[in-house]
N, C-alpha and C positions, 0 to 999 in steps of 0.2 A: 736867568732867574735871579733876584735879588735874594742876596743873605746877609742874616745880620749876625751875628754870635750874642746871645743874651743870656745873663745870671739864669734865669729861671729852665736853661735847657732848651726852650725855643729858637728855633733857625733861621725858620722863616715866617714872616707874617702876609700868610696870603691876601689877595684883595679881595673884596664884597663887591658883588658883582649886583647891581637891583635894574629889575625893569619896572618903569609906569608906564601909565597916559593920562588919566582924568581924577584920580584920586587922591587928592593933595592930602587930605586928612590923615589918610590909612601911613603914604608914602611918610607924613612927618613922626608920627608915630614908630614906623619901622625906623628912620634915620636915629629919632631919638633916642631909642630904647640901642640901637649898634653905638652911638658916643656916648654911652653910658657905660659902656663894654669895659674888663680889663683888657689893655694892649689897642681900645681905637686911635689912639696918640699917633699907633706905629702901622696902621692902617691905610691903604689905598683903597678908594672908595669907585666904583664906573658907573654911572648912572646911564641909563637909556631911555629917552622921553618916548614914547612912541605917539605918530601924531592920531590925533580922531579918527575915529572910524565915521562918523556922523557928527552931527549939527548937536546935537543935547550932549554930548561929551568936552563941546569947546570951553565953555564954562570953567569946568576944572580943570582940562589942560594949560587954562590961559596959571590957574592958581599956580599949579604944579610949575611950570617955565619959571614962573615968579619965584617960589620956594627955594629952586633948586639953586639959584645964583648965590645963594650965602648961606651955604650950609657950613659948619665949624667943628670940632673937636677930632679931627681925621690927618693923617698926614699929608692928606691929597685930596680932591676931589675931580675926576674928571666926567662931564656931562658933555652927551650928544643929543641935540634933539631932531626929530626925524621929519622931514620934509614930506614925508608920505606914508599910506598906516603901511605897517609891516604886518600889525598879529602879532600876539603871544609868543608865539615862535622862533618867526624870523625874528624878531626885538631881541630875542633873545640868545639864538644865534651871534649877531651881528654882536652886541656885546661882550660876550664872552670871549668871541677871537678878538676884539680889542684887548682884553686884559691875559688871553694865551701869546699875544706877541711881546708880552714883557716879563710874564710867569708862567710856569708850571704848574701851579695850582690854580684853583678859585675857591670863594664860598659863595653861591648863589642863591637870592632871594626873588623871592615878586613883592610887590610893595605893601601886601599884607600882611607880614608876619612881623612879633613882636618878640624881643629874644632878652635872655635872661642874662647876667652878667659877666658871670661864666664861659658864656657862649664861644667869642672869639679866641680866649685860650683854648677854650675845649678842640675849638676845630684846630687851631694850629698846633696840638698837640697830638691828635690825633691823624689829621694832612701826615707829619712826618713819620709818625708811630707805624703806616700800613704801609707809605710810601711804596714799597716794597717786596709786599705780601702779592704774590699773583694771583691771591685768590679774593682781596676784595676790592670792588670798584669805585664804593661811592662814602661819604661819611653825613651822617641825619643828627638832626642837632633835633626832631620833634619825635616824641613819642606818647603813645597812647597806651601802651601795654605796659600789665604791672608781671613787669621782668625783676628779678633781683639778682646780683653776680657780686659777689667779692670785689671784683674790678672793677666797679660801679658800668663796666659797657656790655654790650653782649652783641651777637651777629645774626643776620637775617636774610633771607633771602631777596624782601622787598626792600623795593626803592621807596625811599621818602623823598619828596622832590622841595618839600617845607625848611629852606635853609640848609641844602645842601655840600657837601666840599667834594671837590671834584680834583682830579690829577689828570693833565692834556694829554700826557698821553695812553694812557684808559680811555678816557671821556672819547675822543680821538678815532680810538681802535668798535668801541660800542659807535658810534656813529655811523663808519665807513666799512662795519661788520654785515655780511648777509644774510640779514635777519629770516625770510623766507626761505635760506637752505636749512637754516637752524632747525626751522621748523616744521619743515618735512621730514629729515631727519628725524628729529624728536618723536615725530606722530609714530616709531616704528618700537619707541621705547616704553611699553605698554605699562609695567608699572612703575617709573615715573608719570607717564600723563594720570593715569585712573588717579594716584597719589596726590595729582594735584588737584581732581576733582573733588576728591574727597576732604583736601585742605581746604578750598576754596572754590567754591562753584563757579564764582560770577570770573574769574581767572581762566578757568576752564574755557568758559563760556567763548571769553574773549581769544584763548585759543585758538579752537576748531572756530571761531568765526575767522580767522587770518587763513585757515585752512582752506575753509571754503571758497569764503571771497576770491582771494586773492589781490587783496585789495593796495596796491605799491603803494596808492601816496600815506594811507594808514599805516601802513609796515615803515616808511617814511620816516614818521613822529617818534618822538624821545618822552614819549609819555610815562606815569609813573608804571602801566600797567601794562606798556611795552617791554621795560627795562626791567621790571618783576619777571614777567615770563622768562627774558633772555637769562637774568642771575638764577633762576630755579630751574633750566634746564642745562646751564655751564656750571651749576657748580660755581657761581661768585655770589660773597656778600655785602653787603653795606653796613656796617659800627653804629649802633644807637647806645646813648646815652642810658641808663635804666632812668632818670628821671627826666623828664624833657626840660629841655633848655629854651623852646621856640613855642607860640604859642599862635594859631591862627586867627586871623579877624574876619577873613575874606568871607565867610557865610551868610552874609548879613544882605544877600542878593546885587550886590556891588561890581562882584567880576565876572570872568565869560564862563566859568567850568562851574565853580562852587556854589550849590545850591542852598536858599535858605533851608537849614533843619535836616542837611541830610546824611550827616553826623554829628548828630547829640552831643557822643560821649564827650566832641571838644568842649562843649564849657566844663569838665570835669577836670581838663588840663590842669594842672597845676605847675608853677615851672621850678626850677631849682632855685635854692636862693643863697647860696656860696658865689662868694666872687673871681672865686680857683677853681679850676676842674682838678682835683685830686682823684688819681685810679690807680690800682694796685698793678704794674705792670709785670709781675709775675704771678701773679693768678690766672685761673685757666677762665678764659671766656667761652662763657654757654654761647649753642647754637639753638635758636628757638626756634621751638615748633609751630608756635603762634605766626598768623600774621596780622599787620595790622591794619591791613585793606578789609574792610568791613564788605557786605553784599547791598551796596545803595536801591533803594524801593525802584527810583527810576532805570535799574540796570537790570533788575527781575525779568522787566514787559521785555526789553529789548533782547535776554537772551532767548525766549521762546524753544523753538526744538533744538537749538545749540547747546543747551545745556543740558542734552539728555546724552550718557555715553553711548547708548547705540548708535548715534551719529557718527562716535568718535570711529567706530567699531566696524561700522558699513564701510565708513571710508578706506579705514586699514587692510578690511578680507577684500573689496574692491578693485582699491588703488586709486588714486586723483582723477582721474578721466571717466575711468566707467562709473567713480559714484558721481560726480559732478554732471555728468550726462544722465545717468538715471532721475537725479534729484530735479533737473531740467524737464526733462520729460513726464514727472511727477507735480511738476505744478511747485516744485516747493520751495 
């Protein structure tokens, strides 16, 4: 892991880890608004081209190749571009253990997001501030909730995956963690799950659908709504900002996940506009009850009878087999 010793208390300056493929606009945009950063000077940058999926994406990946050869204000830049499509995913796997074989940290982005000045101290301040802490996993540079704390940060359950800072080995251990024992286990801790239902449904939901299914290559995924469940039933949290640092553009029907319109509240974002993250480190950081996972319209249809607790509740007085085979032989 590189360290540097600098005035301001900072160690290390982790790298920004970005994936693309077709979106030169969005991607300069994020580069620009990260060398605008305090501490990009002191910055290693990894960029992951991924190649087309299809014939109407080559357009802008031809832009993006172009862009990425003379990008400036960074200490580094190193670019791969990929021979074959990998996906969201893999692109980004594949990147990340590029930039874990020469550090212990990262900050991860998609090529959507636009970050505030702040940003990069924040996360290098905050990288070393938890380093440590075994109870939190991840650091969110984007927020939507109006939290307020002394320490200008507070703690959460959920994952924000919107400009992330990651430690290899956390990131690591949640990866190569048994997500499906977690979570049969968990199904026997009755008010914890009801707790979560009643926090958030559509979480629920996607719960007891892992319950049911059984579905590995979904259990698989490092999604945000995988890594929310894992931190709300271990007991780990992720550090938000109370004001957001990061702001997303990706709604504009442009990428594979983010739909147009199907949260609002983003254009209400606002981002900081300090070029220091300054926080009170002996102040007590709230743990919020909020989260910031909203119930999306199109996630309503798809939980159907999953998001009723009887489900939850047949399965439990049951067991795995006999209600899975009832619910089989019920047509359901």
């Amino acid at each position: 892991m590189e360290t540097e010793k600098k005035e301001n208390g900072i160690e290390i300056y982790a790298p920004v880890v970005i994936i693309t493929c077709n979106r030169a606009e969005h991607l300069r945009e994020c580069v620009e608004s990260l060398s605008r950063c305090t501490h990009a000077e002191k910055t290693e940058v990894y960029i992951s081209v991924d190649y087309p999926p299809g014939e109407k994406y080559v357009e802008g990946w031809e832009k993006v190749k172009e862009y990425v050869t003379d990008i400036q204000g960074f200490k580094k830049v190193n670019v791969w571009i990929q021979e074959t499509n990998l996906g969201p995913d893999a692109n980004e796997h594949f990147v990340q253990e590029k930039a874990f074989e020469k550090y212990d940290v990262l900050i991860f982005t998609e090529d959507d997001n636009v970050f505030a000045a702040a940003y990069l101290d924040y996360m290098n301040q905050m990288l070393k501030r938890f380093e440590k802490d075994p109870r939190v996993y991840s650091i969110a540079g984007f927020n939507m909730l109006n939290v307020s704390s002394p320490s200008r940060i507070y703690k959460s359950y959920t994952f924000q995956p919107w400009g992330s800072g990651k430690w290899k080995d956390k990131w690591h251990y949640l990866r190569d963690l048994n997500r499906a024992e977690v979570f049969e286990k968990s199904s026997q801790r009755y008010l914890k799950i009801m707790g979560l239902y009643f926090r958030n449904k559509w979480l629920f939901c996607v719960y007891v659908s892992f319950l049911l299914k059984g579905d590995e290559a979904q259990k698989s995924r490092m999604t945000d709504a995988m890594l929310s469940l894992l931190f709300y039933l271990l007991g780990y949290y992720t550090v938000f900002p109370c004001k957001s640092l990061v702001k997303n553009n990706g709604f504009d029907g442009s990428g594979v996940t983010c739909r147009v319109g199907a949260v609002p509240e983003l254009e209400e974002v606002e981002l900081d506009d300090e070029v220091l993250f300054r926080y009170d480190d002996q102040a007590e950081i709230p743990i919020t009850k909020k989260w910031y996972l909203p119930i999306p319209e199109w996630a309503k249809n798809s939980a159907r009878l999953k998001n009723d607790p009887l489900t939850y509740f047949l399965y439990c007085v049951m067991g795995k087999e006999k209600y899975l085979a009832w619910r089989k032989k019920k047509g359901i």
